[in-house]
mmCIF file as Biopython writes it, N, C-alpha, C and O atoms, coordinates in Angstrom:
data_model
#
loop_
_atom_site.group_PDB
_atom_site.id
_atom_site.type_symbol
_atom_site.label_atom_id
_atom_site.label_alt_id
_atom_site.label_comp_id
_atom_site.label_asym_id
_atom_site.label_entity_id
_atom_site.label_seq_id
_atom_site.pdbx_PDB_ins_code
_atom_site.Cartn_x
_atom_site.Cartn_y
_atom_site.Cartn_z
_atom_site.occupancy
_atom_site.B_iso_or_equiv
_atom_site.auth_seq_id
_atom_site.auth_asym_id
_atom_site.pdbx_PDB_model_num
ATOM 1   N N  . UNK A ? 1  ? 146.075 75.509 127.336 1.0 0.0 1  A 1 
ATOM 2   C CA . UNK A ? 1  ? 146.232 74.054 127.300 1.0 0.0 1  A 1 
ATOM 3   C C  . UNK A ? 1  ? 144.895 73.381 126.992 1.0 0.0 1  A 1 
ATOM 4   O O  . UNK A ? 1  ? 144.799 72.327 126.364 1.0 0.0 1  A 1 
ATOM 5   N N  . UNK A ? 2  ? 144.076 73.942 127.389 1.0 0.0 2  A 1 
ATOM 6   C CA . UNK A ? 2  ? 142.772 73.761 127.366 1.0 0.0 2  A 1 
ATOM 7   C C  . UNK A ? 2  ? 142.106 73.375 126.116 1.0 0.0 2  A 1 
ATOM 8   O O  . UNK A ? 2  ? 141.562 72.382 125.633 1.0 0.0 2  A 1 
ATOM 9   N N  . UNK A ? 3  ? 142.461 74.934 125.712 1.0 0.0 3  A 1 
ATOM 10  C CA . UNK A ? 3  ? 141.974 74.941 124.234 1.0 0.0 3  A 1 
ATOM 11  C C  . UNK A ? 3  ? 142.631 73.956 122.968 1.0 0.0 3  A 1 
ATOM 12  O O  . UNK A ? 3  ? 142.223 73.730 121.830 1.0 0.0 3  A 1 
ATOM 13  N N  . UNK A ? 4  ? 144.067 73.400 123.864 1.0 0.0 4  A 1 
ATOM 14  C CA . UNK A ? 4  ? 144.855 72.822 122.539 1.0 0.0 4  A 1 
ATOM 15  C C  . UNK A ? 4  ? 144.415 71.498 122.965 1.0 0.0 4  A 1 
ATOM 16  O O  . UNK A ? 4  ? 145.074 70.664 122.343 1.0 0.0 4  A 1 
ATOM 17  N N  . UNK A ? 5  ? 143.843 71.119 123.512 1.0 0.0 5  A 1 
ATOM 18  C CA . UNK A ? 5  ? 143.468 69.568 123.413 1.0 0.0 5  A 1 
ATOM 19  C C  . UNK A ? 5  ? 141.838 69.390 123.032 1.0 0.0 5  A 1 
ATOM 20  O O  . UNK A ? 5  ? 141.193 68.358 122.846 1.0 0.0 5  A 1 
ATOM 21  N N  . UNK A ? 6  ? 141.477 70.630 122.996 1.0 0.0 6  A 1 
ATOM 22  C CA . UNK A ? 6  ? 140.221 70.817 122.708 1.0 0.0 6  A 1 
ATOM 23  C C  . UNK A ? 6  ? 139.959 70.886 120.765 1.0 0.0 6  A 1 
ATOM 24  O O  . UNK A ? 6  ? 139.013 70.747 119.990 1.0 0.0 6  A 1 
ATOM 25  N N  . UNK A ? 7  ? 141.165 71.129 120.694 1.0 0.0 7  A 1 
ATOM 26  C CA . UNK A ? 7  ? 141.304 71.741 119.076 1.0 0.0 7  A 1 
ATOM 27  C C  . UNK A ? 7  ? 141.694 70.371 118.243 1.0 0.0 7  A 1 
ATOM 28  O O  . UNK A ? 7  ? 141.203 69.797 117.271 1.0 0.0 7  A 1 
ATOM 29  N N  . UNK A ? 8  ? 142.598 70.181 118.936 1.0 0.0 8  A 1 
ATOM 30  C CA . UNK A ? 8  ? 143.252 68.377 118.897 1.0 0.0 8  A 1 
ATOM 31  C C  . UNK A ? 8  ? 141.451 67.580 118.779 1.0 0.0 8  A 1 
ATOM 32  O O  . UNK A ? 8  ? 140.965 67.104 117.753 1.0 0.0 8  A 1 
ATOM 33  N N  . UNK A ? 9  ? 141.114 67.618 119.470 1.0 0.0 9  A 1 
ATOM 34  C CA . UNK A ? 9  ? 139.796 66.848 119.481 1.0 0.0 9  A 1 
ATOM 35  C C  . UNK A ? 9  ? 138.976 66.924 118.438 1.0 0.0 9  A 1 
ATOM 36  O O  . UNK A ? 9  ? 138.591 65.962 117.773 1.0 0.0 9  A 1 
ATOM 37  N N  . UNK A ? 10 ? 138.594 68.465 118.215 1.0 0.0 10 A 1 
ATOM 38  C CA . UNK A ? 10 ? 138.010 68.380 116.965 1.0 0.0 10 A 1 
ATOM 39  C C  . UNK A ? 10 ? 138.785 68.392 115.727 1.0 0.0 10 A 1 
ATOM 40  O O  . UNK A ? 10 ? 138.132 68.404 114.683 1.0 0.0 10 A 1 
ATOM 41  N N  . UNK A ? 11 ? 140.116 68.391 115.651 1.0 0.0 11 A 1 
ATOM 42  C CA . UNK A ? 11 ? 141.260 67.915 114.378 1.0 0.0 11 A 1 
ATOM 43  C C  . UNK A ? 11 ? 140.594 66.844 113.769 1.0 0.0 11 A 1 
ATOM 44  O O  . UNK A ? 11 ? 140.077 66.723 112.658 1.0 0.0 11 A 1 
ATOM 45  N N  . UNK A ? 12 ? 140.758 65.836 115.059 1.0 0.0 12 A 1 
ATOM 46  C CA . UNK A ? 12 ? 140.580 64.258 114.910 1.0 0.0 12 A 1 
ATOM 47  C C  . UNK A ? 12 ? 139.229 63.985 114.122 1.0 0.0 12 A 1 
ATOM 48  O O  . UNK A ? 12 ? 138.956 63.443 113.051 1.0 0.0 12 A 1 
ATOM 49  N N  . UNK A ? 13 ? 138.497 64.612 115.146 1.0 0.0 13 A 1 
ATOM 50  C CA . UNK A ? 13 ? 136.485 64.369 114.361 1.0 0.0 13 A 1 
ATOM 51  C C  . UNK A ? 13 ? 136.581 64.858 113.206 1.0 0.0 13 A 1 
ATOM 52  O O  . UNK A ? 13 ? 136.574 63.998 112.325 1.0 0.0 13 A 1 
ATOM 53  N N  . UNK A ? 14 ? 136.692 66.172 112.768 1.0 0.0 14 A 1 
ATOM 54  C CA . UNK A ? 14 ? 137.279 66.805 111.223 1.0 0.0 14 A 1 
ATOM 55  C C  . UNK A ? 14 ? 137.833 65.396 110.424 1.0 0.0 14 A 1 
ATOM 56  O O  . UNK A ? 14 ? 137.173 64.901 109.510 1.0 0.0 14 A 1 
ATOM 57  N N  . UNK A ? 15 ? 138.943 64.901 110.820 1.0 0.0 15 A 1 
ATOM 58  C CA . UNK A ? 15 ? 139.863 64.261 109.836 1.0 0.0 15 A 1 
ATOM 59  C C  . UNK A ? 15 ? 138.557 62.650 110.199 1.0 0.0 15 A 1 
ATOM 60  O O  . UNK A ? 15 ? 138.492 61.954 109.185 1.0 0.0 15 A 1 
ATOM 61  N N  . UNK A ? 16 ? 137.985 62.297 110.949 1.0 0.0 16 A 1 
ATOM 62  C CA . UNK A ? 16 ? 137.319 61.276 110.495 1.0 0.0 16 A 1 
ATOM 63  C C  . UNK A ? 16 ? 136.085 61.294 110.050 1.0 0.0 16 A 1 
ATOM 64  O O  . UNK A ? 16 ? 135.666 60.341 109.392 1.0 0.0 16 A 1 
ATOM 65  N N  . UNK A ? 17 ? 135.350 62.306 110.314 1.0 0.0 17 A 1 
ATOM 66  C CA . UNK A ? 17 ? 134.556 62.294 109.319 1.0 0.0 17 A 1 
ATOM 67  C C  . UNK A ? 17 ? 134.851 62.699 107.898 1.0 0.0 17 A 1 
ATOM 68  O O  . UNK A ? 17 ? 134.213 62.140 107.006 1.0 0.0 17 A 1 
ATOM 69  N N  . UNK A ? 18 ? 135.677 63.537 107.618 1.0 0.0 18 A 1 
ATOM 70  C CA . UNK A ? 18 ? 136.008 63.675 106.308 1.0 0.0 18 A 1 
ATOM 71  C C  . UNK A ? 18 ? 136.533 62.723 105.630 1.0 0.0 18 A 1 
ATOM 72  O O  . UNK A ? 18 ? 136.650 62.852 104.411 1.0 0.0 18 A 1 
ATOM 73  N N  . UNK A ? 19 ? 137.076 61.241 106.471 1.0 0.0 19 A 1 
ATOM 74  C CA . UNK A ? 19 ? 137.992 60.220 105.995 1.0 0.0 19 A 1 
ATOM 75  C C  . UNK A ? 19 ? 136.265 59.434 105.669 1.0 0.0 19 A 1 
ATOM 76  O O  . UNK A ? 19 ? 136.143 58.778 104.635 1.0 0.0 19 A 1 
ATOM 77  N N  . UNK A ? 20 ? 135.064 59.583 106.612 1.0 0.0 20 A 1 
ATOM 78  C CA . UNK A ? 20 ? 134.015 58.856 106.262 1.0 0.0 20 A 1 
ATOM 79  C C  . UNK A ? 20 ? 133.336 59.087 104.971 1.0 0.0 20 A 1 
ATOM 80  O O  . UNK A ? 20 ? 132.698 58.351 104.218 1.0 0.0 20 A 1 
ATOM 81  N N  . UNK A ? 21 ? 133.654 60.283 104.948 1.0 0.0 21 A 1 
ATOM 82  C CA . UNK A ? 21 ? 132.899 61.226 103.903 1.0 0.0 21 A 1 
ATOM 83  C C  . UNK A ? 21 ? 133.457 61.035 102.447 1.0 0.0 21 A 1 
ATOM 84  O O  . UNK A ? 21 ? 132.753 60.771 101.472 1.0 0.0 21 A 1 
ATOM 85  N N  . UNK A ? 22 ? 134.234 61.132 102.440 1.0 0.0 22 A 1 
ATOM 86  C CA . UNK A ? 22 ? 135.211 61.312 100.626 1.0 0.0 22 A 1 
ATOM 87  C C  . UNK A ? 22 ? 136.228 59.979 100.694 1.0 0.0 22 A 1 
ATOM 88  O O  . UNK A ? 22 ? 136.156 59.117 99.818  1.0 0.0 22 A 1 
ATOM 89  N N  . UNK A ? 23 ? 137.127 59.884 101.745 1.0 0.0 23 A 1 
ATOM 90  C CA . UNK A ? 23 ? 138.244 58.707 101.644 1.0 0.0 23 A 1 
ATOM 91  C C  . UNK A ? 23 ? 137.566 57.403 101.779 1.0 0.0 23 A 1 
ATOM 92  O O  . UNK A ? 23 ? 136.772 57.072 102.659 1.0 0.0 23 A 1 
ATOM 93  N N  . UNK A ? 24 ? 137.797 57.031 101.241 1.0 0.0 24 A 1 
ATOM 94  C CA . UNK A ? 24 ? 136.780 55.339 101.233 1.0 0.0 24 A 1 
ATOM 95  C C  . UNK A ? 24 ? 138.939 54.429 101.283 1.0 0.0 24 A 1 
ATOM 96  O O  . UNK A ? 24 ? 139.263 53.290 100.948 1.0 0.0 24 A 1 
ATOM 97  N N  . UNK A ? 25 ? 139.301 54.886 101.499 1.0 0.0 25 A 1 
ATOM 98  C CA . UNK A ? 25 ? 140.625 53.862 101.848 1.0 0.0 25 A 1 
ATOM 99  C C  . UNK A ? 25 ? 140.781 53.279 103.644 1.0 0.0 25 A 1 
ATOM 100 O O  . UNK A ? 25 ? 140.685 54.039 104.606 1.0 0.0 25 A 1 
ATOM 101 N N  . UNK A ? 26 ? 140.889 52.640 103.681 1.0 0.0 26 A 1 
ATOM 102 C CA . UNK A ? 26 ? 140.784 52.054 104.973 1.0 0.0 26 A 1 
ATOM 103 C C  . UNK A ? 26 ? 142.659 52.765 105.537 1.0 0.0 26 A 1 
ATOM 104 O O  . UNK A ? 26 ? 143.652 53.049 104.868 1.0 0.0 26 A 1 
ATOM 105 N N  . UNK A ? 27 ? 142.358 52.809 107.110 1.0 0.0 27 A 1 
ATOM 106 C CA . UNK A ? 27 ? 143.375 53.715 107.566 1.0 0.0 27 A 1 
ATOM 107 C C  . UNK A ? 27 ? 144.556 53.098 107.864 1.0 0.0 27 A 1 
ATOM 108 O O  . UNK A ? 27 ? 145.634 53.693 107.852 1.0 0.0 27 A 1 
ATOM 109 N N  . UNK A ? 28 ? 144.434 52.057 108.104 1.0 0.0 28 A 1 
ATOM 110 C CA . UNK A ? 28 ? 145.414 50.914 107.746 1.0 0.0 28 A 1 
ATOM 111 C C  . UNK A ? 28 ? 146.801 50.983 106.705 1.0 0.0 28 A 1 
ATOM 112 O O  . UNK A ? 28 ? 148.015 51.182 106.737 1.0 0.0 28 A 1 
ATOM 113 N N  . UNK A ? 29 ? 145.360 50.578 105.510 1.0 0.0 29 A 1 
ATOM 114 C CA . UNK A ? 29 ? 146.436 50.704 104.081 1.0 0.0 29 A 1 
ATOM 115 C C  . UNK A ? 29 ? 146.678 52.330 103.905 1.0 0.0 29 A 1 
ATOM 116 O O  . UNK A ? 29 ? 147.820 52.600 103.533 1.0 0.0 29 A 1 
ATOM 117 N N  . UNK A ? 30 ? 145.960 53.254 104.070 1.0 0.0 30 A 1 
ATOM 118 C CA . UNK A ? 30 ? 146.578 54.307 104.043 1.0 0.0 30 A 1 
ATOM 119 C C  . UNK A ? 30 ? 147.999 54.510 104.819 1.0 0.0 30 A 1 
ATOM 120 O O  . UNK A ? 30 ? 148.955 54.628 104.052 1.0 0.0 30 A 1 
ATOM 121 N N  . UNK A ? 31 ? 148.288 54.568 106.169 1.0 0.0 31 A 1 
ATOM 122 C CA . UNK A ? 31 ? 149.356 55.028 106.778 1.0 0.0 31 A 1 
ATOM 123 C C  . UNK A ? 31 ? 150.121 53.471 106.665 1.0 0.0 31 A 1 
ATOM 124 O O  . UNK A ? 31 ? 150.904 53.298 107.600 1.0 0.0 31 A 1 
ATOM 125 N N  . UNK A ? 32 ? 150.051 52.474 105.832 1.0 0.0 32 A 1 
ATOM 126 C CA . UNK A ? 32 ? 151.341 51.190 106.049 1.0 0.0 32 A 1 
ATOM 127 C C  . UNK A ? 32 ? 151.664 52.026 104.371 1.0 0.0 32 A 1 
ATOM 128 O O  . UNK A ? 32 ? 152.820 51.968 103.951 1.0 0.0 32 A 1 
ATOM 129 N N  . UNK A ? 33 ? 150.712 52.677 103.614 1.0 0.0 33 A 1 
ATOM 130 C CA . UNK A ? 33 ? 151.438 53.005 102.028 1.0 0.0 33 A 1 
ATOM 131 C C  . UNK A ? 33 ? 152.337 54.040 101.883 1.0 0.0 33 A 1 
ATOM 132 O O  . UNK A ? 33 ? 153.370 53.938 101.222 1.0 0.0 33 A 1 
ATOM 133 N N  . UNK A ? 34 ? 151.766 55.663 102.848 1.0 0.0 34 A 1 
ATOM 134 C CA . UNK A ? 34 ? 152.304 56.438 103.134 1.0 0.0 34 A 1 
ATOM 135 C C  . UNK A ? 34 ? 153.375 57.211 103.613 1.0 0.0 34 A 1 
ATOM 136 O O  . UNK A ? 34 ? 153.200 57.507 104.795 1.0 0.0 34 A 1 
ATOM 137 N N  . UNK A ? 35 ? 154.422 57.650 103.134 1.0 0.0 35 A 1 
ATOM 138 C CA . UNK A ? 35 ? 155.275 57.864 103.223 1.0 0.0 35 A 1 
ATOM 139 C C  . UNK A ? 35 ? 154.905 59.028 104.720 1.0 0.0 35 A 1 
ATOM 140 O O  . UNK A ? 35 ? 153.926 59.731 104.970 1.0 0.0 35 A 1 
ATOM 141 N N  . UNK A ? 36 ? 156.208 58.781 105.462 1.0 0.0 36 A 1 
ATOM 142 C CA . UNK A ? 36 ? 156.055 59.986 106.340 1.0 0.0 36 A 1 
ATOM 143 C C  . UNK A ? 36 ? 155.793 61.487 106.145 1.0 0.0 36 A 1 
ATOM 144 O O  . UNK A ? 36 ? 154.971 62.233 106.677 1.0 0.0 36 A 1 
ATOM 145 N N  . UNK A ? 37 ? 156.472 61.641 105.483 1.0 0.0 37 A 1 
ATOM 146 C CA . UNK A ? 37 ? 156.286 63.197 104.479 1.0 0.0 37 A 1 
ATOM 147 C C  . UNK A ? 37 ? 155.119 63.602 103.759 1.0 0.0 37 A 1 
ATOM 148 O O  . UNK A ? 37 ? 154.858 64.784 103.536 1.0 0.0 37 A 1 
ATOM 149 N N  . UNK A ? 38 ? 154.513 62.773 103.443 1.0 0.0 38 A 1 
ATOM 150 C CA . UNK A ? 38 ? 153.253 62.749 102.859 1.0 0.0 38 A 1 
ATOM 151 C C  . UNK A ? 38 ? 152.174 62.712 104.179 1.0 0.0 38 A 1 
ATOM 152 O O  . UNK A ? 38 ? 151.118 63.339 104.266 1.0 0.0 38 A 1 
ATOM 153 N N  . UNK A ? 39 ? 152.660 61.955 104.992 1.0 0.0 39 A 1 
ATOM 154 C CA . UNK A ? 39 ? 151.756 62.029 106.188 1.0 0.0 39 A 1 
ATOM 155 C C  . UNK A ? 39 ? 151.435 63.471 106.951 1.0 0.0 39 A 1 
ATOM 156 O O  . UNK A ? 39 ? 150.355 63.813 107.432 1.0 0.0 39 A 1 
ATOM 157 N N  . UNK A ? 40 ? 152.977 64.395 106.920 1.0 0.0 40 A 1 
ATOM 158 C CA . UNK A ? 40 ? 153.201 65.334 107.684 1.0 0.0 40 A 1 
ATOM 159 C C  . UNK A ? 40 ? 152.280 66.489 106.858 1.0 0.0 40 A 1 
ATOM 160 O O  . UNK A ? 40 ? 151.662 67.445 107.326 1.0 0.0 40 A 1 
ATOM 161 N N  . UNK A ? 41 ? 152.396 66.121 105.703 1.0 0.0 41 A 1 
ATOM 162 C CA . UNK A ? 41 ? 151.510 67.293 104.695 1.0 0.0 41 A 1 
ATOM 163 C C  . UNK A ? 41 ? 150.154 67.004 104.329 1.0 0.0 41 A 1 
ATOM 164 O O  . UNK A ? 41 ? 149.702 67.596 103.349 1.0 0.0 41 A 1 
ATOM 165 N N  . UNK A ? 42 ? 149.451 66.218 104.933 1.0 0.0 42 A 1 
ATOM 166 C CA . UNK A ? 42 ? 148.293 66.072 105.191 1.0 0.0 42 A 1 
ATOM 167 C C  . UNK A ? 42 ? 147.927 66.578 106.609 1.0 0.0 42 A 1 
ATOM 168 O O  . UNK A ? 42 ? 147.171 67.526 106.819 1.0 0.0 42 A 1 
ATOM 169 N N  . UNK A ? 43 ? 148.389 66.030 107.311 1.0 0.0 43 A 1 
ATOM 170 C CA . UNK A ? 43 ? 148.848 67.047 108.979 1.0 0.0 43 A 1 
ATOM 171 C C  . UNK A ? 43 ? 148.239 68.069 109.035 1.0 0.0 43 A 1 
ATOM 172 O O  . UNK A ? 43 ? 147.174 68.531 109.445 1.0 0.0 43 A 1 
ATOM 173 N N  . UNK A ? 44 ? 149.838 68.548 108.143 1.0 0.0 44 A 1 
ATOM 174 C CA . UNK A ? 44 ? 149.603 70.555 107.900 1.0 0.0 44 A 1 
ATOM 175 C C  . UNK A ? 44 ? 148.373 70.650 106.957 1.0 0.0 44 A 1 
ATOM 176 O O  . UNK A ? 44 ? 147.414 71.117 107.571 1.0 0.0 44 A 1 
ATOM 177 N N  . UNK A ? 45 ? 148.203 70.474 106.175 1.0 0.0 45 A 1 
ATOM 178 C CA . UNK A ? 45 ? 147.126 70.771 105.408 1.0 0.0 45 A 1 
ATOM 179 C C  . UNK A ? 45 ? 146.100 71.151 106.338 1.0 0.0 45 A 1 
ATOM 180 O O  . UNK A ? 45 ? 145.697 72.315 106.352 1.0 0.0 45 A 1 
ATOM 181 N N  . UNK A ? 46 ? 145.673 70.345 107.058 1.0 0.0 46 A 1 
ATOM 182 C CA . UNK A ? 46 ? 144.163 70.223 107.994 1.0 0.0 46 A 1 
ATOM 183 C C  . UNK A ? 46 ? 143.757 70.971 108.806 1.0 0.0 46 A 1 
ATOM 184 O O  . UNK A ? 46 ? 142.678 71.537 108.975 1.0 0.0 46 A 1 
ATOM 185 N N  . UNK A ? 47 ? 145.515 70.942 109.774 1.0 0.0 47 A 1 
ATOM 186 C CA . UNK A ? 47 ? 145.621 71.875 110.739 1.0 0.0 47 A 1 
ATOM 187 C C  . UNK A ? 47 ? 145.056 73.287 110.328 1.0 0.0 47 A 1 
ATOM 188 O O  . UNK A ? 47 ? 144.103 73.903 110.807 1.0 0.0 47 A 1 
ATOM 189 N N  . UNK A ? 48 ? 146.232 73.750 108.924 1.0 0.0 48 A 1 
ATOM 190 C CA . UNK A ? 48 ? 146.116 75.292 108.649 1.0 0.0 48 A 1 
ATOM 191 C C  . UNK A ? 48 ? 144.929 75.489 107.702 1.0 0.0 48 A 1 
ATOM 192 O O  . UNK A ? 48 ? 144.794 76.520 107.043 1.0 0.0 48 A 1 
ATOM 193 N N  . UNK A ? 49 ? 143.847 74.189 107.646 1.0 0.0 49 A 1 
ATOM 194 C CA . UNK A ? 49 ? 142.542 74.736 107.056 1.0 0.0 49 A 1 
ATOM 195 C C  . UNK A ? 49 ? 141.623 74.889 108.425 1.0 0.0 49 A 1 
ATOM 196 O O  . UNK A ? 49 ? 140.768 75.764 108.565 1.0 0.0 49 A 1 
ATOM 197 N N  . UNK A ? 50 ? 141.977 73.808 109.480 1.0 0.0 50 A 1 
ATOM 198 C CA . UNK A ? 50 ? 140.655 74.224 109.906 1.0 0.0 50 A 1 
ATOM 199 C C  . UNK A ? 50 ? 141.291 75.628 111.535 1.0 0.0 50 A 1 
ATOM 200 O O  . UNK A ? 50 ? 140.625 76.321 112.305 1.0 0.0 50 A 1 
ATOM 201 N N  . UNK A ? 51 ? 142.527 75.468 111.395 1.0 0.0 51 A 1 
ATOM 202 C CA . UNK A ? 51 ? 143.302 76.812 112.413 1.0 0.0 51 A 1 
ATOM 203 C C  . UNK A ? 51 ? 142.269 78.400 111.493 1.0 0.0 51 A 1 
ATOM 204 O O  . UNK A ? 51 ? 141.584 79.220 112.103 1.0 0.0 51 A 1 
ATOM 205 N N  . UNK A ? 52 ? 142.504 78.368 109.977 1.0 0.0 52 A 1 
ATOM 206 C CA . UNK A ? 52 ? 141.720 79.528 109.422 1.0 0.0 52 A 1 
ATOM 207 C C  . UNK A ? 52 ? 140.635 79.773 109.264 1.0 0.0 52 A 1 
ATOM 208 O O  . UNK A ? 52 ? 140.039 80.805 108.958 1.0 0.0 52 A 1 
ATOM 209 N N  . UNK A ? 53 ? 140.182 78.230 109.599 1.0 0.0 53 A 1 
ATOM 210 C CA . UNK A ? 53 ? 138.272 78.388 109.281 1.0 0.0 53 A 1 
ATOM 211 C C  . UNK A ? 53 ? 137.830 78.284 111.001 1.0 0.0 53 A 1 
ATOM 212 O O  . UNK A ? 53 ? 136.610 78.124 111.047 1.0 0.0 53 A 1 
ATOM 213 N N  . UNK A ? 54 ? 138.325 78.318 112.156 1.0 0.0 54 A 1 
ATOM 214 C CA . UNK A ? 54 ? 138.274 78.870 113.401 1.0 0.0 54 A 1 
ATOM 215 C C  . UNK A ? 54 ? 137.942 80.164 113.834 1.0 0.0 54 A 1 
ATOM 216 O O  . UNK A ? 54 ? 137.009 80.588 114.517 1.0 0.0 54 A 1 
ATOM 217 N N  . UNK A ? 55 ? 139.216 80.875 113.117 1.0 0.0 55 A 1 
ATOM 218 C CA . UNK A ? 55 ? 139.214 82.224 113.402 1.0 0.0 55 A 1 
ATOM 219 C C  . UNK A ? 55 ? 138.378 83.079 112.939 1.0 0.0 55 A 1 
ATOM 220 O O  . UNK A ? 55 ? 138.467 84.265 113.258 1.0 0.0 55 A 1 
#
């Protein structure tokens, strides 16, 4: 449990600095443009890059 809120934590820092880094769209207009599905596969994307770059 530990570890999954721990992982969750650095998901989040991952996905905002990388949103600081390259995405210059404000998060706003991103998720009011975004389709859910599109949301979910950005999700997964992140998860199963940074779940492989963990291990």
């Amino acid at each position: 449990m530990n570890r999954l809120v721990r992982n969750r934590d650095h998901f989040y820092n991952v996905l905002y600095s990388l949103r600081h880094r390259i995405f210059f769209i404000p998060e706003v207009y991103f998720l009011r443009n975004a389709s859910r599905n599109v949301k979910l596969k950005v999700c997964n994307f992140f998860s199963v890059l940074i779940f492989n770059f963990e291990k």
